[in-house]
C-alpha angles and dihedrals in degrees: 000000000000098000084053092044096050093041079057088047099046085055092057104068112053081044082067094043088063096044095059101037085047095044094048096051091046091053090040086045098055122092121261129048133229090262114033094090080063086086089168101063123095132256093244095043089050085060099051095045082052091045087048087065101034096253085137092072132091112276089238090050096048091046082058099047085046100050081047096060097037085061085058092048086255109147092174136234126312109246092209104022098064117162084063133051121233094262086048090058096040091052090058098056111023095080100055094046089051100047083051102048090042099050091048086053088051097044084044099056089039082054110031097037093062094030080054095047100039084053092056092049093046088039109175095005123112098261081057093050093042093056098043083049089058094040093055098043083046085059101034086053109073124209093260087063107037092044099056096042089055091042085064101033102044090017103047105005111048094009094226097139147359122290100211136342140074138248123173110243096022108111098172076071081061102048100079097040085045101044087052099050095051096050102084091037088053082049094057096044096054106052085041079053098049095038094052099034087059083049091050098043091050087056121105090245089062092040090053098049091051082051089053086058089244107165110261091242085064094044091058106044095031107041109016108026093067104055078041100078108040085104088057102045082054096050081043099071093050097031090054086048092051094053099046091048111024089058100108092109099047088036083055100040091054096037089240117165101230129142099257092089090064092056088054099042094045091050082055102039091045086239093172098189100048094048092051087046089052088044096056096036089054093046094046092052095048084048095056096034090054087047091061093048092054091050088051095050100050087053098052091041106031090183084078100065092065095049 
């Protein structure tokens, strides 16, 4: 299991690597700078401003300088956001953006993980139809459309929670935004549980334990439920990367301050360094979060770690 888990290590930083050094040349590329929307300035003081950051040097030279200060955990200044550093702006909104993406994957796995099972064990009755109905319309139904509608209904209508707004340490701020970006990952979960769970009960294993006379409860979580789940802990890695970063409408719809905005304004304003910091702060996390998933999954399916 080490020597898995450090091959899988040892993949994740030249990835990385890429990412960034891809992801600096196509922004410096692009056209527009961070100040050419500032018509009013002066040539001179444009130069100057560009000479500040070091926009005057060659592109090789500033990639350099760049890669230098991110091994020191430097993400650079913020060209319109000037009174904070990047680190400084990423540090506001990142943990909110985390605790939210990663309570929606939680809420998803304690929700989609028994609706899947309980469909596989009720297969072609109307409980198993039932839940594969709701799955597909929780798919079929994005962020931009589910928020809103429990904004008015919870928020106006009934006044359960709060329709918009944050306050540290009030989770009911967090239950809508949560509950709507879970949906469509409970969705998932659920049809990958169900799906799985029927293969695995039709295996000799199975077949062998119901033979032994096991209870039926011990068969399943013993014996089925594990190998069960090996689809869902790979859809995990990428699907816990895509919440966490992929938040900015639910993070609009419900006024919460998270990071995905950033993302968003410095891609307009031609901010270099927080996109970059954004970039390698994303990347970093689906790394990490896809690691995970491939140790998971090599402890759940040792047959994987001599592959």
């Amino acid at each position: 299991m080490l020597s898995y888990a450090l091959r899988r290590i040892a993949g994740v930083i030249p990835t990385l690597f890429i990412i960034i050094t891809l992801s600096f040349f196509v922004i410096r590329i692009a056209p527009g700078g961070p100040f050419d929307d500032e018509q009013t300035l002066p040539p001179e003081i444009k130069a100057n401003l560009e000479a500040a950051y070091g926009l005057d040097k060659p592109l090789l030279e500033q990639y350099g300088r760049y890669l230098a200060g991110l091994v020191q955990g430097d993400f650079g200044p913020s060209f319109k956001f000037k009174d904070f550093s990047v680190t400084e702006l990423i540090a506001q909104g990142l943990p909110v953006s985390l605790m939210l993406g990663l309570s929606a994957v939680l809420l998803a796995l304690l929700v989609g993980i028994p609706l899947g099972t309980l469909a596989a064990l009720r297969q072609n009755s109307p409980t198993d139809y039932g839940i594969m109905s709701v799955a597909v319309l929780g798919i079929a139904l994005p962020g931009f459309v589910t928020g809103p509608l429990f904004a008015l209904v919870f928020g106006l209508h009934l006044r359960w929670f709060p329709v918009a707004g944050w306050e540290a340490g009030e989770f009911r701020y967090l239950v809508l935004p949560v509950v709507t970006l879970a949906l469509p990952v409970i969705a998932y979960i659920a049809r990958l549980t169900r799906g799985s769970l029927l293969e695995v009960l039709r295996t000799n294993h199975v077949r062998t334990a119901r033979a032994k006379g096991l209870p039926e409860r011990r068969v399943i979580l013993k014996h089925a439920l594990r190998p069960a789940l090996l689809p869902v802990v790979s859809y995990l890695g990428p699907a816990t990367a895509f919440v966490i970063t992929g938040s900015l409408v639910v993070e609009t719809v419900f006024g919460l301050p998270g990071s995905g905005r950033y993302l968003v304004q410095g891609a307009i304003n031609r901010d270099y360094t927080l996109v970059m910091g954004m970039i390698v702060v994303y990347g970093s996390l689906t790394l990490t979060l896809n690691l995970i998933a491939d140790l998971l999954y090599g402890w759940l399916d040792p047959r994987v770690r001599y592959d």
